[in-house]
N, C-alpha and C positions, 0 to 999 in steps of 0.2 A: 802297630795299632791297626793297619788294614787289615789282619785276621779278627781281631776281634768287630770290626766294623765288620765285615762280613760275615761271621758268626750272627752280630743282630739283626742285619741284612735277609737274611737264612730263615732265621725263627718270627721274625716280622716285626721285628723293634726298631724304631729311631730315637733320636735323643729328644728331651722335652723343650723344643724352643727356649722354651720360657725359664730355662733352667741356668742357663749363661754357661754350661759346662759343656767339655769337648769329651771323646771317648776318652781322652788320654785323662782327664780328671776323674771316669768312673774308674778308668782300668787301676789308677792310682792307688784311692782310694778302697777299691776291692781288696788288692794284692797289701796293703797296709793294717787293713782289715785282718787276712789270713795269716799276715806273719806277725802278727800280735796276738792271735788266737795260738799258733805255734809255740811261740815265746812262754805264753801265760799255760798253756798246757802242762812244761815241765815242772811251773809252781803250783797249779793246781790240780791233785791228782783227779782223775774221773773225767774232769774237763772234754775232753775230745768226745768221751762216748756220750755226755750226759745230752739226754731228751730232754724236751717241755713240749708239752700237747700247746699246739698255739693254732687258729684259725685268722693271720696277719695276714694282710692286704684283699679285703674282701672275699678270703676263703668261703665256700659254701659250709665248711666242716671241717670241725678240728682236727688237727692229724699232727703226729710225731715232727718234731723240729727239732737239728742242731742248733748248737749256738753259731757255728762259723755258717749257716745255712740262711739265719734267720738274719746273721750281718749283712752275708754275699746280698737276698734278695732283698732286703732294706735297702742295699744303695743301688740296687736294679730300680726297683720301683719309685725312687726317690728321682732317678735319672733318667728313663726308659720309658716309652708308652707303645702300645702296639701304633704302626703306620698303614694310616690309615689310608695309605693310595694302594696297599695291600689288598689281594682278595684273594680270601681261601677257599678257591674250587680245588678240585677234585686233580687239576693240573699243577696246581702250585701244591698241595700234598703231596703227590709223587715228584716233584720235583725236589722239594724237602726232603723224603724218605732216602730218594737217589743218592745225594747231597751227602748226608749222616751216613749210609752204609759205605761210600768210597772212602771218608775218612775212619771210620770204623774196618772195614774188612781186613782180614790179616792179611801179612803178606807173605807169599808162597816162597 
């Protein structure tokens, strides 16, 4: 669980006090989320590619949505709010960007 608490750590998430959930109840829930979407794929064909234009969680503008996309960020926003002793200057973006490219770069 400490990767994914550092993952929201990262992007500038905490859990919602008020929510009485720990990581390990989103990450649960996520990962139950996905292997049901998995499971129900092979009975329902198209399943995995199919779109719905949807503008969920105070989108400006509708745009292209999975299904397993629209569960994943359902139980994000359901458990997650930005934290707010965060502040995104110009130093904690490149500290972000740093961040994502060393887990992202290939290895030689």
């Amino acid at each position: 669980m400490k990767g994914w608490q550092q993952l929201a750590g990262l992007l500038g998430y905490r859990l919602r006090p008020e929510s009485g959930a720990t990581l390990d109840t989103v990450v649960t829930l996520a990962d139950a989320t996905m292997r049901g979407m998995v499971i129900m794929a092979r009975a329902i064909p198209g399943m995995a590619t199919h779109r719905t234009t949807a503008a969920p969680f105070g989108a400006v503008a509708p745009e292209q949505w999975s299904l397993p996309a629209l569960g994943i960020a359902s139980i994000a926003a359901a458990f997650l709010e930005p934290d707010p002793a965060i502040e995104w200057d110009d130093q904690r973006l490149a500290q972000v960007r740093r961040a994502l490219t060393e887990v992202t770069a290939p290895q030689a």
